[in-house]
C-alpha positions in Angstrom: 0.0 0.0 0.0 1.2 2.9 -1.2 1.9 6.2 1.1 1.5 9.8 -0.1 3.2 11.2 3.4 3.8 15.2 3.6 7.0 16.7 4.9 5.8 17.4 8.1 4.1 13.5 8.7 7.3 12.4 7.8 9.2 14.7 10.3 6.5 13.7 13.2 7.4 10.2 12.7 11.4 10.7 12.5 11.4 12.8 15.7 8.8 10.0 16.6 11.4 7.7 16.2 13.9 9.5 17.7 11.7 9.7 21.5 11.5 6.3 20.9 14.9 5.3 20.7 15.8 7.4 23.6 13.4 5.7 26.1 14.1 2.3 24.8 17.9 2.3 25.6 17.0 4.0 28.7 15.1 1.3 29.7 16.6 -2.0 28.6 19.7 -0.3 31.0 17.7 -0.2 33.8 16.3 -3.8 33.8 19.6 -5.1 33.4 20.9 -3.1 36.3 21.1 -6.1 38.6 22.8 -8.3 36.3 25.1 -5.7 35.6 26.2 -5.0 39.2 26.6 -8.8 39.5 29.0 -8.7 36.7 31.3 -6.0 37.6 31.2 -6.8 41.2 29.0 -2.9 42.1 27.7 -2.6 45.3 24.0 -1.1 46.0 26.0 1.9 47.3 28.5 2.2 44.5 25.6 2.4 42.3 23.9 5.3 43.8 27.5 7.1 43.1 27.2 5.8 40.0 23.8 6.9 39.0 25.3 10.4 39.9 28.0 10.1 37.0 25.2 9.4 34.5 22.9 12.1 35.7 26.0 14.4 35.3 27.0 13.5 32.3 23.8 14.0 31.0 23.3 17.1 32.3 26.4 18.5 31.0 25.3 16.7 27.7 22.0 19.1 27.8 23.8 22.2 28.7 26.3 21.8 25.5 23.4 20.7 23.1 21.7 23.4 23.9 25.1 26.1 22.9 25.6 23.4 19.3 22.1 23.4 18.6 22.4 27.5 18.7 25.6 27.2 16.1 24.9 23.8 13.9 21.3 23.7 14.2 19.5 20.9 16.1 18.9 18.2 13.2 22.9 17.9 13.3 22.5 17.6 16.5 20.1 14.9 17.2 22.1 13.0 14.6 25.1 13.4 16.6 23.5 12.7 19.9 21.2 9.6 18.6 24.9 8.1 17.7 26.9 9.1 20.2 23.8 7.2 22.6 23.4 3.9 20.5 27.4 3.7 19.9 28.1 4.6 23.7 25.1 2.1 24.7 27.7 -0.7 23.7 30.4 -0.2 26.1 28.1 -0.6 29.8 27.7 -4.3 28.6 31.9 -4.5 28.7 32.9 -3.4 31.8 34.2 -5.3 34.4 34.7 -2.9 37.5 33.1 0.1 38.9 35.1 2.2 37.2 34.8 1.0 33.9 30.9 1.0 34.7 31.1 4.6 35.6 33.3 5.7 32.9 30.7 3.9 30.7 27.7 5.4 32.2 29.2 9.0 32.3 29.7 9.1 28.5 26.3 7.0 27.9 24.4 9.8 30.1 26.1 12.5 27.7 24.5 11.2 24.8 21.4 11.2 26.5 20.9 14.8 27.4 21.9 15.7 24.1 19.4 14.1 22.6 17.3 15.3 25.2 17.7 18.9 24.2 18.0 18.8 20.5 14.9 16.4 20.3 13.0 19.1 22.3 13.8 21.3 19.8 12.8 19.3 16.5 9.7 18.8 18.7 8.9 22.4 19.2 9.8 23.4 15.8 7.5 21.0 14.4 5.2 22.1 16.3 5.4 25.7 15.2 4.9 24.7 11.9 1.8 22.1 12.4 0.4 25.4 14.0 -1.4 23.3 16.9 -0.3 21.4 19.8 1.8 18.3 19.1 4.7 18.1 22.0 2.9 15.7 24.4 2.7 13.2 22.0 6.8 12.6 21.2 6.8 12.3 25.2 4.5 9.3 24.8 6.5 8.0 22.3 9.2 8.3 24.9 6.7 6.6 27.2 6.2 3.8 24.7 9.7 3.7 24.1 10.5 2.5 28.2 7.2 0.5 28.2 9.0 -2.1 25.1 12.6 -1.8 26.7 11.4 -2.6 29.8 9.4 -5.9 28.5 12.0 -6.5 26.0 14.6 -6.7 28.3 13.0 -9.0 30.6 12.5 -11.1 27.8 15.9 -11.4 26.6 16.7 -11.5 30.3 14.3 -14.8 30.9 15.8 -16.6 27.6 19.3 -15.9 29.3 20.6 -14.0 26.3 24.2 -12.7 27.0 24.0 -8.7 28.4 27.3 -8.0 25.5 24.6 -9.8 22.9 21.8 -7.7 24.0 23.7 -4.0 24.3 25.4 -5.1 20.9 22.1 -5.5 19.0 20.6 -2.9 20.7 23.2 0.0 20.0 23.1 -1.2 16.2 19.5 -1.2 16.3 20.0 2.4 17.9 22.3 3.1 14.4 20.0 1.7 12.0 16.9 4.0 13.4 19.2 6.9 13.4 19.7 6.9 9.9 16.7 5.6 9.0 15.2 9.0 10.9 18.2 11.1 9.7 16.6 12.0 5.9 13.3 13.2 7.4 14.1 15.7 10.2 13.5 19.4 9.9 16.7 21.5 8.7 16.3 23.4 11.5 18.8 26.1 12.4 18.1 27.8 15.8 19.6 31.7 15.8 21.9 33.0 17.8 21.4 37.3 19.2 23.9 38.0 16.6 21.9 36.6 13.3 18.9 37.8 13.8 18.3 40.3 11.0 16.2 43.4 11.3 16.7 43.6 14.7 18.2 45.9 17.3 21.3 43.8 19.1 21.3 45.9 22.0 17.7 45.4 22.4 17.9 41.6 22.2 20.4 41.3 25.0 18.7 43.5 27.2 15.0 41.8 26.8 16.9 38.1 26.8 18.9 39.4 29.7 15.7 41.2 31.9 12.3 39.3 30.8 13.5 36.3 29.0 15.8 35.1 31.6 13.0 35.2 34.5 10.6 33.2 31.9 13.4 30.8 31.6 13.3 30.9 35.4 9.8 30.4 36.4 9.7 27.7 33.4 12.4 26.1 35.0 11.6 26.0 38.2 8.1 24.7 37.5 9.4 21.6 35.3 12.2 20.9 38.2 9.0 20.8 40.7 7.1 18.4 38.1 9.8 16.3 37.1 11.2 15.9 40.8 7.0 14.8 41.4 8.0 12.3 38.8 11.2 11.3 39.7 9.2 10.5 43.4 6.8 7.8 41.8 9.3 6.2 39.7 11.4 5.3 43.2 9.3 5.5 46.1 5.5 4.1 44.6 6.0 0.1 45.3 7.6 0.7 48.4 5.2 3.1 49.8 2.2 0.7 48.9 4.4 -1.9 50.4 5.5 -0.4 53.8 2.4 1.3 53.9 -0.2 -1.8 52.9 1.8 -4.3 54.3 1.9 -6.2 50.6 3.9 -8.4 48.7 7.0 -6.7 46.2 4.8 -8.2 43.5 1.1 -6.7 44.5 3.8 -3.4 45.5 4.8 -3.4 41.7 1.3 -2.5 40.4 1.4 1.4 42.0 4.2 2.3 39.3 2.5 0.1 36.5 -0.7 1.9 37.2 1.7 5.5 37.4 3.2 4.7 34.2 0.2 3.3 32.5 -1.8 6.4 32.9 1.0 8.7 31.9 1.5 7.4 28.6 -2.4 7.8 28.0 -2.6 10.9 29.1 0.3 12.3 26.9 -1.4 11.3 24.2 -4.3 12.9 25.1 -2.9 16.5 26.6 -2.5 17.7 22.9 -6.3 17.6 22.2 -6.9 19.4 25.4 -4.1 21.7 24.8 -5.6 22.3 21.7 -8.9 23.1 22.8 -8.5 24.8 26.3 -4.5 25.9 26.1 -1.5 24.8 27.6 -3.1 27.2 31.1 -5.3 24.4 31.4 -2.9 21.0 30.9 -0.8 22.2 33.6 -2.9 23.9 35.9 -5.6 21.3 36.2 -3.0 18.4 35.6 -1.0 19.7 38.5 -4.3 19.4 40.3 -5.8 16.0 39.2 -2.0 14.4 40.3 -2.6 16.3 43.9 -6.0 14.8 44.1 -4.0 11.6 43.2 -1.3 11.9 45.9 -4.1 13.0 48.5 -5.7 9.7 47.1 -2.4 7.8 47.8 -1.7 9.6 51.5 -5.0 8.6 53.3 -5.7 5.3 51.2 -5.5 2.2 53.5 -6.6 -0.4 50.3 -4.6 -1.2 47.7 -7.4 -0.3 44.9 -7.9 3.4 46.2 -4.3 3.8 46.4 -3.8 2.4 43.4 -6.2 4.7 41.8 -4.3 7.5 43.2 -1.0 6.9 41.7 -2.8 6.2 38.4 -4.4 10.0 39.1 -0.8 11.2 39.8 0.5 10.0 36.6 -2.7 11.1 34.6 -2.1 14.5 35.8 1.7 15.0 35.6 1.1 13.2 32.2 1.4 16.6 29.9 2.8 19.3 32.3 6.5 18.5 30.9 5.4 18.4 27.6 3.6 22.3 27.6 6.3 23.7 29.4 8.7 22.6 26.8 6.8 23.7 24.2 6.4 27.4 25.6 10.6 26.8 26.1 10.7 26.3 22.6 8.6 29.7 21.9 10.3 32.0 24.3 12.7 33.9 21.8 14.1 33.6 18.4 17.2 33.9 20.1 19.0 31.3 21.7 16.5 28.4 21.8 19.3 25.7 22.0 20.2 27.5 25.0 17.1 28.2 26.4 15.6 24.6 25.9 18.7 23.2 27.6 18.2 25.4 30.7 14.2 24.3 31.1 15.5 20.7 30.1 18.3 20.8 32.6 16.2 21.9 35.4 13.3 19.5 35.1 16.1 16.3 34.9 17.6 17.9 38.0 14.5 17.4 39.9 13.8 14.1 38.6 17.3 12.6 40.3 16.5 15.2 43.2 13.1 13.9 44.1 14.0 10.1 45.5 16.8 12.1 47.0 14.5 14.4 49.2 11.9 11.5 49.8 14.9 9.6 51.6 16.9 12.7 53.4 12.6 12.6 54.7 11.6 9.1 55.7 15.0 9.6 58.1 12.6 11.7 59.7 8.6 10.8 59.2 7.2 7.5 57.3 7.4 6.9 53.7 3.5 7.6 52.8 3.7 11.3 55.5 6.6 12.3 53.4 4.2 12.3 50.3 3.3 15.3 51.3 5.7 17.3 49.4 5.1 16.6 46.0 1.6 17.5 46.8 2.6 20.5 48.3 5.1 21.1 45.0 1.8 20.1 42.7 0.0 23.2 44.7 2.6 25.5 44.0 2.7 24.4 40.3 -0.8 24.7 39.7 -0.9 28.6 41.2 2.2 29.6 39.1 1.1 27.7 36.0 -1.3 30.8 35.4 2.2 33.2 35.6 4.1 30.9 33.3 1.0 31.3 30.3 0.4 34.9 31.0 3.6 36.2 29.5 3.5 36.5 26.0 6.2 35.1 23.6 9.1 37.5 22.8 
């Protein structure tokens, strides 16, 4: 059957592709975190150090995405990055001490917030051109992308396939999509202050140094309080239905599944409603269905109800990233690399901050009582969300 795709389709499903890859990788790494720690001899609290190298290097991957994608344009650079992440992929499955393994998971994490930023930024460009919301959508894809690592990988993990094998395949499958994506993205150049005709320089660098900068902070600081939500349930949900129901690690599991489940279906829902009530009303109102989750989750004593509210937490966070790097993308002309990397970098630093907080607080009040600050960070979130859509677009 024959295909008469536009442009743009084709574009939506190579940066489609590329959300995709990104959560895949991410994912089939994380279910063969045990095996891996077996094989290079890493303790649980070598791993937590660990984690730390990957969550830096990504973080420093972001920052210098976002300063490339200003010079060489973003499709370069989610070319670059999607390699750099299937290629680098490879060498985790080869080490054979913590070192190695960190050194491994350093330059793996790089490639990943790369391709977190210059993704972002095909996403939003896209999206400028369909002339509607689209943004919530890739993150399903990303969603997606986790959900089919995660059962691939305990697949290949049941059928006692080789953890070299599997990276091996994996990071060439990583390749292939790369370059089967590569033909398709947009050509999409982001300006720096200095090439932006018809404009006054001196003007740009005072309203990018004055109003810009405090939209890029209130943005940021509202996807750090999101994401670190986030970060929360992916760590803390099975063992706060187990400590707090007294249930097996099995019936325990089900509070993420039913976190992650409704995520993905909400994110591919939040354009629509984006579309038809603004992004004012994704965040504000999502922020507000996941506190009416966690509220859910903090005086539940059955599993069902509690249940229900992580499923309500997820639903809600489900397109709040999403908007808020959309607006990123629409801030100024100027800059975007570097503006999408600072909203970017924030929100990841709150997703490896949240588990962090929850434990510095359970040394202090139970598990389930210290659920009460992403609620309280939800709050907060869903009164500035109304600050954040306010300001127009420079």
């Amino acid at each position: 059957m024959k295909f008469n795709l536009t442009a743009l389709v084709r574009a939506r499903i190579a940066i489609f592709g590329i959300f995709a890859l990104n959560g895949l990788l991410l994912a089939l790494w994380a279910v063969h975190i045990p095996a891996v720690l077996e094989k290079t001899g890493t303790t649980h609290a070598i791993l937590g150090i660990l984690l730390l190298l990957l969550g830096g290097g990504a973080f420093v991957g972001m920052q210098l995405g976002g300063h490339l994608a200003d010079r060489f344009g973003s499709r370069r650079m989610v070319i670059f990055y999607s390699l750099w992440l299937s290629i680098l992929f490879i060498p985790i499955a080869f080490a054979t001490n913590p070192i190695l393994l960190g050194l491994a998971l350093a330059l793996y994490g790089f490639g990943n917030g790369g391709v977190d930023v210059s993704m972002n930024l095909q996403a939003a460009a896209l999206e400028e051109k369909y002339g509607r919301p689209i943004m919530s959508a890739f993150h399903a894809m990303f969603s997606i992308g986790t959900f089919t690592g995660s059962v691939v990988g305990a697949f290949v993990l049941g059928i006692h396939v080789g953890i070299p094998t599997t990276f091996i395949l994996f990071g060439v499958l990583g390749v292939i999509i790369t370059f089967a994506c590569r033909p398709f993205l947009l050509h999409h150049v982001t300006k720096s202050e200095d090439h932006i005709k018809g404009e006054d320089e001196a003007h740009i660098k005072s309203t990018f140094s004055k109003k810009i900068y405090a939209r890029i902070l209130l943005l940021g600081s509202i996807a750090f309080l999101l994401m670190l939500s986030e970060g929360i349930a992916n760590d803390w949900s099975a063992l706060q239905i187990k400590e707090r129901l007294n249930l097996s690690d099995s019936q325990a599991a089900f509070g993420f599944a039913a976190f992650a489940i409704l995520m993905t279906t909400g994110r591919f829902g939040a354009d629509w409603i984006s579309n038809k009530f603004g992004a004012l009303a994704v965040v504000r109102y999502g922020s507000l269905i996941a506190a009416i989750g966690m509220i859910f989750v903090l005086l539940s004593h059955t599993l069902w109800l509690t249940l229900l509210g992580w499923g309500f937490f997820g639903l809600g966070l489900s397109g709040c990233a999403p908007q808020l790097f959309s607006a990123a993308g629409k801030i100024s002309r100027a800059k975007q690399g570097v503006i999408m990397s600072r909203v970017v970098g924030m929100g990841y630093i709150g997703l490896l901050a949240g588990p962090a907080i929850i434990g510095g607080a359970t040394q202090f009040i139970p598990l389930t009582l210290a659920m009460i600050l992403p609620l309280s960070f939800l709050l907060i979130s869903a009164i500035a969300a109304g600050k954040i859509f306010s300001t127009s677009s420079e």
